[in-house]
LUMBA-592332 format. One line per 10 residues: for each residue x, y, z of C-alpha. Coordinates in Angstrom, 3 decimals, padded with zeros to 6 digits, always signed. Layout:
BEGIN
X:Y:Z ~ ...
***
This chain:
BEGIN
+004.373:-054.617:+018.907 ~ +002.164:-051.742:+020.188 ~ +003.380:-048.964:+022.506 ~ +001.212:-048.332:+025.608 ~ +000.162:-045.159:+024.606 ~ -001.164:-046.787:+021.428 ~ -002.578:-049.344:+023.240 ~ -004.358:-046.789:+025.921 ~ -005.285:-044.815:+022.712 ~ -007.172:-047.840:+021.334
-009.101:-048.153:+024.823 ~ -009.741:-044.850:+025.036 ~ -013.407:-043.999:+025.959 ~ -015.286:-041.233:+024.819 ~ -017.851:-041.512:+027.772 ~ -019.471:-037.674:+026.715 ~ -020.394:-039.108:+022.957 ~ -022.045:-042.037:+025.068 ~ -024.112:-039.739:+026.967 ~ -025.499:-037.531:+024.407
-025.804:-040.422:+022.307 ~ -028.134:-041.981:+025.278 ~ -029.305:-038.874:+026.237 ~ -031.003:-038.823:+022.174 ~ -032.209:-042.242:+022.340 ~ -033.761:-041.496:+025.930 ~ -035.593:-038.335:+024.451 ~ -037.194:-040.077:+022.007 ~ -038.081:-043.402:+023.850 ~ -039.783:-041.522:+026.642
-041.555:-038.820:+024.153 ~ -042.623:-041.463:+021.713 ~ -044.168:-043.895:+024.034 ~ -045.630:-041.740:+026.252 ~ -049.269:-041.499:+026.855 ~ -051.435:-039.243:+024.826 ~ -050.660:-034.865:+025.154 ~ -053.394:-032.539:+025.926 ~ -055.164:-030.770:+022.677 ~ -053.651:-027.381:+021.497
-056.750:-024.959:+021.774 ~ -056.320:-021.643:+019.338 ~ -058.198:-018.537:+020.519 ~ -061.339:-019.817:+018.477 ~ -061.540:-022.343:+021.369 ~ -060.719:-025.088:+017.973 ~ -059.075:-028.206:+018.942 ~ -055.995:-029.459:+017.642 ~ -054.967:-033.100:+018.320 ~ -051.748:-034.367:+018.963
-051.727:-037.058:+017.064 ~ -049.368:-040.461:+017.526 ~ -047.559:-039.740:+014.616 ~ -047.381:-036.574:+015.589 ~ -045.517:-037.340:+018.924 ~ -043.842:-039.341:+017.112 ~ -042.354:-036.500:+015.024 ~ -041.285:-034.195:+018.199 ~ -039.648:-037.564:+019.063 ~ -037.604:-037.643:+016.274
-036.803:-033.989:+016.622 ~ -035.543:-034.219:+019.860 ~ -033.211:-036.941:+018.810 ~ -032.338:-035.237:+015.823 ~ -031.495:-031.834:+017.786 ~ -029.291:-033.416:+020.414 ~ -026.946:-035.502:+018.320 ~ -027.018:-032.809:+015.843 ~ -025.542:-030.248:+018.443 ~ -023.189:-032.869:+020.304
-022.335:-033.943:+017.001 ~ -022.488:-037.849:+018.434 ~ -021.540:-039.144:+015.058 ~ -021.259:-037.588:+011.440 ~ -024.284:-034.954:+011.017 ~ -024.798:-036.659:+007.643 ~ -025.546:-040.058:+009.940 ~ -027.849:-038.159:+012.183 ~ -029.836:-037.537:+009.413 ~ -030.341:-040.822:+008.109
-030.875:-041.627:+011.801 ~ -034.273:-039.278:+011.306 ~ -035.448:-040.953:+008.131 ~ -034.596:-044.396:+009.626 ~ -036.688:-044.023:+012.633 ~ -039.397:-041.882:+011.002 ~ -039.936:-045.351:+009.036 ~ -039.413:-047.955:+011.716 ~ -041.873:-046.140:+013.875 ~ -044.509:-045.836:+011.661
-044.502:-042.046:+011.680 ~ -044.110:-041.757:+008.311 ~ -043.720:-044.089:+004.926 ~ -040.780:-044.490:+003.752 ~ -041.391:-043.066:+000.656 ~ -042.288:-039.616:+002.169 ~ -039.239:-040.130:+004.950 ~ -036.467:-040.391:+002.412 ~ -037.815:-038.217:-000.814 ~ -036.938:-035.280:+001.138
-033.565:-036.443:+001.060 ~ -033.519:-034.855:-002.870 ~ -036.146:-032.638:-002.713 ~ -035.334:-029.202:-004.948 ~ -033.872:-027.081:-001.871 ~ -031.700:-029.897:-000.789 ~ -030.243:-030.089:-005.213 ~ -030.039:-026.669:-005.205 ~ -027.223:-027.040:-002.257 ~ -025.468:-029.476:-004.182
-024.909:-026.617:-006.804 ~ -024.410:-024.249:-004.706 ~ -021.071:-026.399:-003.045 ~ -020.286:-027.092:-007.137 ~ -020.114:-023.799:-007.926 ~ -017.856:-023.282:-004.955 ~ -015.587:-026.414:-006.627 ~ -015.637:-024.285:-009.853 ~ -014.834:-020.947:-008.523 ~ -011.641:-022.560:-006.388
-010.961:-025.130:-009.611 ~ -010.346:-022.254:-012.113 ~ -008.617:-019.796:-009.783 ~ -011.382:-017.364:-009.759 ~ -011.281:-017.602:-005.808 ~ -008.152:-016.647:-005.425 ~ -007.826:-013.602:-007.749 ~ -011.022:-012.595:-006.300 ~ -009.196:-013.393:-002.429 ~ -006.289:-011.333:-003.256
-007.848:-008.578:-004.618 ~ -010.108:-007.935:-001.943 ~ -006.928:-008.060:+000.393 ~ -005.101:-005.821:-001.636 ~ -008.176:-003.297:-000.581 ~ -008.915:-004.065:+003.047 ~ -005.164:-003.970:+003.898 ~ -003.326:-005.914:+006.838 ~ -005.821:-005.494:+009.796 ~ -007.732:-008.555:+010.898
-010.494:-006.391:+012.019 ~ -010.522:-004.764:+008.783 ~ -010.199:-008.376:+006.888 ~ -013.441:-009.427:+009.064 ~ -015.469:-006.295:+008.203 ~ -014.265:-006.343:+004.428 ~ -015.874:-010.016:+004.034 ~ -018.940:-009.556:+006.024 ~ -019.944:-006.795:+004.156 ~ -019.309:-008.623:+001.075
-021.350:-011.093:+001.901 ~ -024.265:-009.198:+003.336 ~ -023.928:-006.901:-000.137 ~ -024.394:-010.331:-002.129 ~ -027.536:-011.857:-000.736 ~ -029.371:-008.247:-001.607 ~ -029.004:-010.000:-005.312 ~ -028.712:-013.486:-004.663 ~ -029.656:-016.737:-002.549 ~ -027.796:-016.643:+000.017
-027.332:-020.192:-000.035 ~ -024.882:-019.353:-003.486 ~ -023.640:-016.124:-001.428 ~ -022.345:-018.834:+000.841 ~ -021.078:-021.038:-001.731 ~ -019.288:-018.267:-003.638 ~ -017.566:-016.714:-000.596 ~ -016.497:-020.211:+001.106 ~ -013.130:-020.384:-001.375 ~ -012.723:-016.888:-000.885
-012.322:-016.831:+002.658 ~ -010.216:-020.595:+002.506 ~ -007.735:-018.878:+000.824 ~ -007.760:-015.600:+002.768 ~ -007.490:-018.100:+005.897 ~ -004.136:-020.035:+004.249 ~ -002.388:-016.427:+004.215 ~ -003.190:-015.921:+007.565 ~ -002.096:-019.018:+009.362 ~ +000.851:-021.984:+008.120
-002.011:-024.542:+008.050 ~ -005.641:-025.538:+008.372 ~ -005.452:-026.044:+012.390 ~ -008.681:-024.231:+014.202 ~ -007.892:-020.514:+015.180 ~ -010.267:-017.303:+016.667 ~ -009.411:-015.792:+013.339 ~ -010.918:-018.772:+011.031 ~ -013.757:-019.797:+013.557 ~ -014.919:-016.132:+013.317
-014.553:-016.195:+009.338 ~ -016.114:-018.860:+008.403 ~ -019.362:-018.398:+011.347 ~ -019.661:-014.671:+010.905 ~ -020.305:-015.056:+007.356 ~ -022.676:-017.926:+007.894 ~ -024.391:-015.655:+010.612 ~ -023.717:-012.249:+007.984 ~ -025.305:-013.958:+005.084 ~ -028.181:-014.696:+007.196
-028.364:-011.103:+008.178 ~ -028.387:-009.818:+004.551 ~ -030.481:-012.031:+003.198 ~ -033.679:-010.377:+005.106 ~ -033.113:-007.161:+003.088 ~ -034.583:-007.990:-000.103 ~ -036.580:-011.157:-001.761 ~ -033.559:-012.220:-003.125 ~ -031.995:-012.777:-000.797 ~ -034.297:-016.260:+000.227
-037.638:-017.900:+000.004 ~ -038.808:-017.293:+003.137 ~ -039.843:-013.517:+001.981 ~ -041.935:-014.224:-000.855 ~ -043.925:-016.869:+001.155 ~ -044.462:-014.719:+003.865 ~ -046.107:-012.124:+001.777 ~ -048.023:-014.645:+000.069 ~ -049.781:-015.828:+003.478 ~ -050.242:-012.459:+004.126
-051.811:-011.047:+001.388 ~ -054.054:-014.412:+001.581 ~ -054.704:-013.511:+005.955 ~ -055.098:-009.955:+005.587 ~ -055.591:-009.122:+001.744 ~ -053.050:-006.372:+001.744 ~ -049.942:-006.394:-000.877 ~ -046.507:-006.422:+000.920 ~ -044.368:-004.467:-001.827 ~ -040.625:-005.512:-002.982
-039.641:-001.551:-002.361 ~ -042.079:-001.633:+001.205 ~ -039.973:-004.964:+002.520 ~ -035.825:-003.342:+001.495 ~ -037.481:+000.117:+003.269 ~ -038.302:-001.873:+006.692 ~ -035.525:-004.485:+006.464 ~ -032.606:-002.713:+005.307 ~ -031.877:-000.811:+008.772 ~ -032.470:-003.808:+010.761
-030.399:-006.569:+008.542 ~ -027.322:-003.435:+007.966 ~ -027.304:-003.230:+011.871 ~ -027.262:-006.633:+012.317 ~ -023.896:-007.392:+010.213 ~ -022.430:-004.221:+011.776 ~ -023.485:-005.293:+015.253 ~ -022.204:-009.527:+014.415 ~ -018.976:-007.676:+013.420 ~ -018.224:-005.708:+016.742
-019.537:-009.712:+018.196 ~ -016.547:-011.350:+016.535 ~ -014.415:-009.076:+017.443 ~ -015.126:-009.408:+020.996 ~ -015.799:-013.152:+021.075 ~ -013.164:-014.956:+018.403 ~ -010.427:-011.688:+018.152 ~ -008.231:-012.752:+015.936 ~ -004.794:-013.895:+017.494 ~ -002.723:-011.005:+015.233
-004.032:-007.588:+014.974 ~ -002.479:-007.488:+011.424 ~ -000.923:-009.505:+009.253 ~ +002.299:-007.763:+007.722 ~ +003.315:-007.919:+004.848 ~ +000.036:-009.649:+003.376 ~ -000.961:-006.813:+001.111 ~ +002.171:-006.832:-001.050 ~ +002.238:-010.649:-000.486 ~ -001.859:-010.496:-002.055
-000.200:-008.180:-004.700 ~ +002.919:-010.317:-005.905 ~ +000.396:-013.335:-006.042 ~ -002.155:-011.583:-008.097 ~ +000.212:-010.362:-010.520 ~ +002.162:-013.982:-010.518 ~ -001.730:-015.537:-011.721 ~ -001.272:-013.586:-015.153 ~ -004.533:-013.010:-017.086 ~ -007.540:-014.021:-016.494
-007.740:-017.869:-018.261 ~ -010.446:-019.135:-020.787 ~ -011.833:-021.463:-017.827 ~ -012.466:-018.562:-015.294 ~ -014.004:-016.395:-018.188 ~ -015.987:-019.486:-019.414 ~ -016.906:-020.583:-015.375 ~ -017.844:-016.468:-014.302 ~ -020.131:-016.274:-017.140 ~ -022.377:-019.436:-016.092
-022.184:-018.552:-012.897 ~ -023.271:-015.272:-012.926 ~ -026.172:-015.671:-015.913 ~ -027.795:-017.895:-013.764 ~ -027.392:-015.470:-010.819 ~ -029.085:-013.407:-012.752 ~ -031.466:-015.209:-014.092 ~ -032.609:-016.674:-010.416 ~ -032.777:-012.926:-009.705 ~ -035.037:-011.603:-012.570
-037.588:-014.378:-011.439 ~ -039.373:-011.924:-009.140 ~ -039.649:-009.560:-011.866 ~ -039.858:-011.382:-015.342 ~ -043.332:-013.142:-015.555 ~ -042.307:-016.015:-017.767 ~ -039.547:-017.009:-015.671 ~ -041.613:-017.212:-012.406 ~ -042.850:-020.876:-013.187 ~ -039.616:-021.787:-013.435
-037.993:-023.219:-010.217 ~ -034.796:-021.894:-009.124 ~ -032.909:-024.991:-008.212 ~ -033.493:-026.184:-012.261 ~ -031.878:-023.172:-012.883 ~ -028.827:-023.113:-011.028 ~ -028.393:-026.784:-011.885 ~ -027.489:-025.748:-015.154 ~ -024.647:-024.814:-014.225 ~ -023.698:-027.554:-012.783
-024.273:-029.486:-016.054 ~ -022.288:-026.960:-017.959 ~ -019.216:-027.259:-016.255 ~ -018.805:-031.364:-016.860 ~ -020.102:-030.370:-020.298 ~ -017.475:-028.003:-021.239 ~ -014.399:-029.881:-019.266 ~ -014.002:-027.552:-016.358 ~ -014.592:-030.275:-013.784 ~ -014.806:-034.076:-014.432
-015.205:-037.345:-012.201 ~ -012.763:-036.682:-009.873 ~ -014.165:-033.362:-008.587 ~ -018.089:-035.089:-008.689 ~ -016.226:-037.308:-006.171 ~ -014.662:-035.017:-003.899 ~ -018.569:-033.043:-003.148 ~ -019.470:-032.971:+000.217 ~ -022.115:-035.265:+000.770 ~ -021.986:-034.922:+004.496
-023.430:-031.932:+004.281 ~ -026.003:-032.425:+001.121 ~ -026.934:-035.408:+004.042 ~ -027.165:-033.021:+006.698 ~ -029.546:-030.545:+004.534 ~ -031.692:-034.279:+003.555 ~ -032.362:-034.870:+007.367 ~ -033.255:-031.500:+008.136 ~ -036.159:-031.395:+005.156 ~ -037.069:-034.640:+006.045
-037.815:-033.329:+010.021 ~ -039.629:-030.116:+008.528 ~ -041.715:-031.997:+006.292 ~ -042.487:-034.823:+008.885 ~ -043.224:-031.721:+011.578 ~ -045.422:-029.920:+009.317 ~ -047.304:-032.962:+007.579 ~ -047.803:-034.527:+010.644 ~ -049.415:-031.655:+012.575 ~ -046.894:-031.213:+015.567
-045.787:-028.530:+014.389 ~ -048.917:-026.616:+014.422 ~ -049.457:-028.169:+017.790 ~ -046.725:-026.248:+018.593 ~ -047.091:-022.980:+017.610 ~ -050.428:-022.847:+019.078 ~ -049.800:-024.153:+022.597 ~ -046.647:-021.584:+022.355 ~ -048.587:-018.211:+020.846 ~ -051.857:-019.164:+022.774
-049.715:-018.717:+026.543 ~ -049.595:-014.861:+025.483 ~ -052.654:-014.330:+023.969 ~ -053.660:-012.316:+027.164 ~ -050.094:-010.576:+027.325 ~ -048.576:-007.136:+026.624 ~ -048.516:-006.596:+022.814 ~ -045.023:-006.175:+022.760 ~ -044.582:-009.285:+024.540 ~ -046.802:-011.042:+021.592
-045.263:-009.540:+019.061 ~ -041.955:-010.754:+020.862 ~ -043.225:-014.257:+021.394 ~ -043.695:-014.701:+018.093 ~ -039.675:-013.563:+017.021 ~ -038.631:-015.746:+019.413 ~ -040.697:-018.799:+018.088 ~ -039.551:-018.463:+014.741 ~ -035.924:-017.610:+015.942 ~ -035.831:-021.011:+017.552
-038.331:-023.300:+014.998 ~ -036.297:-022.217:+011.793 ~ -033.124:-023.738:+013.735 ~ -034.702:-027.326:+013.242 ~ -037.030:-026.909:+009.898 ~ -037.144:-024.660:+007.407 ~ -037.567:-020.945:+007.675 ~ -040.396:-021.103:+005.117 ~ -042.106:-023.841:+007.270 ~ -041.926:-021.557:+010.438
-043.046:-019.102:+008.927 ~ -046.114:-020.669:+007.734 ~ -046.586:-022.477:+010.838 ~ -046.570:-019.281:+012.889 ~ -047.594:-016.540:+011.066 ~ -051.521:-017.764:+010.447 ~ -051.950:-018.317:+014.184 ~ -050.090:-015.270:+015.221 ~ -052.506:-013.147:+012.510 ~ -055.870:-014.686:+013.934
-054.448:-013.632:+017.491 ~ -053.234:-010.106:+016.738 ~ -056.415:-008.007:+016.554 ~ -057.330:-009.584:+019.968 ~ -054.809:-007.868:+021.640 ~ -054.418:-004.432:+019.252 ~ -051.499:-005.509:+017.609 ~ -051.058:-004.174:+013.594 ~ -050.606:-007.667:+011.530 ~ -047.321:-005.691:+010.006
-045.131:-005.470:+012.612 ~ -045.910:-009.546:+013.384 ~ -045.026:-009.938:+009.507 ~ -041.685:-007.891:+009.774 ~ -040.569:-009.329:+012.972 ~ -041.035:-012.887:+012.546 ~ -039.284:-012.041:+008.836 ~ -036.553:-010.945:+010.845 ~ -035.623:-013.786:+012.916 ~ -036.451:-016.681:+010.226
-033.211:-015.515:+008.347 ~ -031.006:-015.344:+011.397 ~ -030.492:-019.347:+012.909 ~ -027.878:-019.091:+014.427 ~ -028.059:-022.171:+016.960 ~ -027.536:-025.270:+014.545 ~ -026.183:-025.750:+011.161 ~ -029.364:-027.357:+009.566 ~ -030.726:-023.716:+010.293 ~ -029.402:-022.594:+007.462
-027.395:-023.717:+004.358 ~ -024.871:-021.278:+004.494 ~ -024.162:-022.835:+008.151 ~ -023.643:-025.876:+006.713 ~ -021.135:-024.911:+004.231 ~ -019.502:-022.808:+006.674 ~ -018.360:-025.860:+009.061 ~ -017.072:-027.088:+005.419 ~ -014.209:-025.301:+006.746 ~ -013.174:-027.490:+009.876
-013.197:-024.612:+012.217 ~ -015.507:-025.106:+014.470 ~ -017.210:-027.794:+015.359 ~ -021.437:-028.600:+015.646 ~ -021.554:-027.289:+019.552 ~ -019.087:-024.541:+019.231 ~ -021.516:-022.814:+016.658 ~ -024.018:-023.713:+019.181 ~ -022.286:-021.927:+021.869 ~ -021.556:-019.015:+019.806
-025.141:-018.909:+018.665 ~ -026.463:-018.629:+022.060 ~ -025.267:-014.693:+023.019 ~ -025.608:-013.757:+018.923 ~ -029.301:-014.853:+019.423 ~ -029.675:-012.555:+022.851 ~ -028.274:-009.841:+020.204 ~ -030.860:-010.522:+017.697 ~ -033.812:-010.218:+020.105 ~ -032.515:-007.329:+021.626
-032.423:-005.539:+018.000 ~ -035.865:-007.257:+017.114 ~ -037.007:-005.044:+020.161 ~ -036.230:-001.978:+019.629 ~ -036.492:-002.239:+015.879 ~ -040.142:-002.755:+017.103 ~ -040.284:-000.066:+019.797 ~ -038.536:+002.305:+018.125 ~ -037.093:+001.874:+014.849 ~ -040.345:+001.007:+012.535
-042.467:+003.475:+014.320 ~ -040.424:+006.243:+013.592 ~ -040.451:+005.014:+010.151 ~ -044.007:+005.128:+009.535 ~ -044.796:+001.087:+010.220 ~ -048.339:+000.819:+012.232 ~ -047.568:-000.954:+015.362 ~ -051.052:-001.114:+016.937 ~ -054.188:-000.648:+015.806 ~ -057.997:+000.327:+017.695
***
């Protein structure tokens, strides 16, 4: 016989999942069927048509968006909600809908999360965990800052999608030394989003660190026929993404403070468990060594010409190969992968693609940049950040980039504004979503964790965005001037 508090428990109503889930639904209903949207008109005075497909897309983006912050039901779901509808609308075939559910950037997260498996599997996560304690001490604040600036340092080399992956373990077991069990605290909430947010950050200093660089450059050198060097980009970059993880530090500390200032005794406590691991074992030797050739060989890409043809996630999927190969993980551990999150990172290619082959997202950028194409420079220049900030929270940073950066160029010389400082800035704010988890892979693997959930990133997100803008601003008032970057031109 059932208790009443069993039986209200069954009863129980969760009437704010039912309103965001409505709320979705309602979005795209009214934006899908509603009558045809006025052209988007670039400077040129050239028309650009909304089409229905097209409506249909920002339809499906508006769904996606809402139940992806309200988290409504399993992010992974939401996602197959967007290929679902993308297919029973007729806004896309179904082939095109669901490819982009294993396209190469959505593979290449799957081995990212492996190599995560591997690095906890083997015990490489913890020696690494406790010997990073035993040098950043007892201090939360100091724990914080020691992994931030890990990560930041690691995406300089290396995708920061693998940063991510590598440093998720890490900071689990930093976490289970800090609190009795895996219950949400300020401590792990700012942990595991700071260095989603700090990865982010660091990964704007070099071409290493992400795609979105190289592509960038490409389009402009293609726009404005001048080369964007590797050396120019860590010059303009490094102050800005440095002040950024210093700046997301003092935000964490102010926003989540941990609930101990120290934790005593966890240095010796780091020590005694270091020393209790023994050597290093033939798995961890045999594990580091994949890992980190093909870190290095994803890295020598951009400077070894007959590994540039090669794509990355081939590369790095190696490794994954390797390690069922050689017995370090087996069936068990292929089942225990996260597919709610490989899901998550399918939807969210599957909206960028459908954006961008559709046209709406063009549509967008040019009804957006064209309301300031009689503005203040700065407030162009700004316009611009701030698109990108908030378009490579839904699709890919690559795809907002590409989406904004040709209509912003053709625009700049009306108003006086040098085509660099549109490249740098929008650069800037393509590696820093901090709103939604499909922003960014690292976010993704971050909520991994359990911490937080879909809206409290959100919330979070909001004020560390204000921060970013305000850097953005007087990186491009003051900052790159005084470093020799041409602001205006005429």
């Amino acid at each position: 016989m059932t208790t009443q508090t069993e039986t209200l428990q069954e009863t129980h109503i969760d009437w704010k999942r039912i309103l965001f889930l409505l709320i979705g639904l309602t979005l795209f209903f009214v934006v899908n069927f509603s009558p045809p949207w006025p052209d988007a008109i670039d400077p040129t005075g050239k028309h650009f048509i909304l089409s229905k497909e097209a409506k249909g897309a920002l339809a499906v983006f508006l769904l996606g968006g809402t139940w992806w912050v309200f988290e409504v039901v399993p992010i992974g779901i939401t996602s197959l909600t967007i290929g679902v509808l993308q297919v029973l609308f007729l806004i896309r075939t179904a082939n095109s809908a669901f490819k982009d559910f294993m396209t190469p950037s959505v593979l290449f997260i799957f081995a990212s999360l492996v190599i995560g498996m591997v690095f906890t599997k083997t015990g490489l996560t913890r020696r690494l965990a406790y010997k990073m304690l035993m040098i950043v001490g007892e201090k939360t604040s100091m724990i914080y800052l020691g992994c931030f600036v890990v990560t930041a340092a690691l995406t300089h080399i290396m995708a920061h999608t693998a940063v991510a992956a590598t440093m998720y373990p890490l900071l689990v077991t930093i976490y289970q030394m800090y609190a009795d069990d895996d219950k949400p605290t300020n401590f792990g909430k700012g942990l595991f989003i700071g260095m989603a947010f700090v990865a982010g950050a660091g990964s704007i200093v070099t071409l290493l660190g992400a795609a979105r660089g190289a592509v960038a450059i490409g389009f402009y050198k293609d726009i404005i026929g001048k080369e964007i060097s590797f050396f120019e980009l860590c010059y303009y970059m490094f102050p800005i993404g440095w002040a950024m993880v210093f700046i997301l530090w003092g935000f964490f500390m102010i926003f989540l403070k941990p609930e101990k200032k120290t934790v005593p005794g966890l240095k010796e406590k780091a020590k005694s468990l270091s020393k209790a691991m023994g050597k290093i074992t033939r798995n961890e030797i045999i594990a580091a060594i994949i890992i980190f050739t093909c870190i290095l060989v994803m890295s020598l890409r951009s400077f070894v010409p007959i590994l540039k043809p090669v794509d990355k996630t081939a590369i790095i999927l190696i490794s994954t190969i390797l390690f069922f190969v050689l017995g370090i993980l087996d069936i068990q551990d292929l089942e225990t992968v996260p597919w709610n999150i490989i899901l998550l990172f399918g939807g969210a290619m599957s909206i960028g693609f459908c954006l961008w082959e559709t046209g709406a997202a063009e549509w967008l950028a040019i009804n957006w940049l064209s309301m300031f194409k009689e503005s203040h420079w700065f407030i162009f220049v700004m316009s611009i950040a701030f698109f990108v900030m908030i378009m490579t929270n839904f699709i890919m940073n690559v795809a907002a980039i590409a989406i904004s950066l040709p209509v912003a160029l053709v625009i700049a010389p009306y108003l006086g504004v040098a085509p660099e400082v549109i490249l740098f800035s929008a650069l800037v704010t393509a590696g820093m979503p901090f709103l939604l988890l499909v922003g960014a892979a690292p976010n993704a693997i971050a909520y991994d964790s359990g911490q937080f959930t879909t809206g409290e990133f959100f919330k979070y997100g909001i004020p560390a965005s204000v921060l970013l803008m305000i850097v953005v601003a007087i990186a491009v008032f003051v900052v790159w001037p005084l470093m020799g970057m041409p602001i205006t031109i005429g």
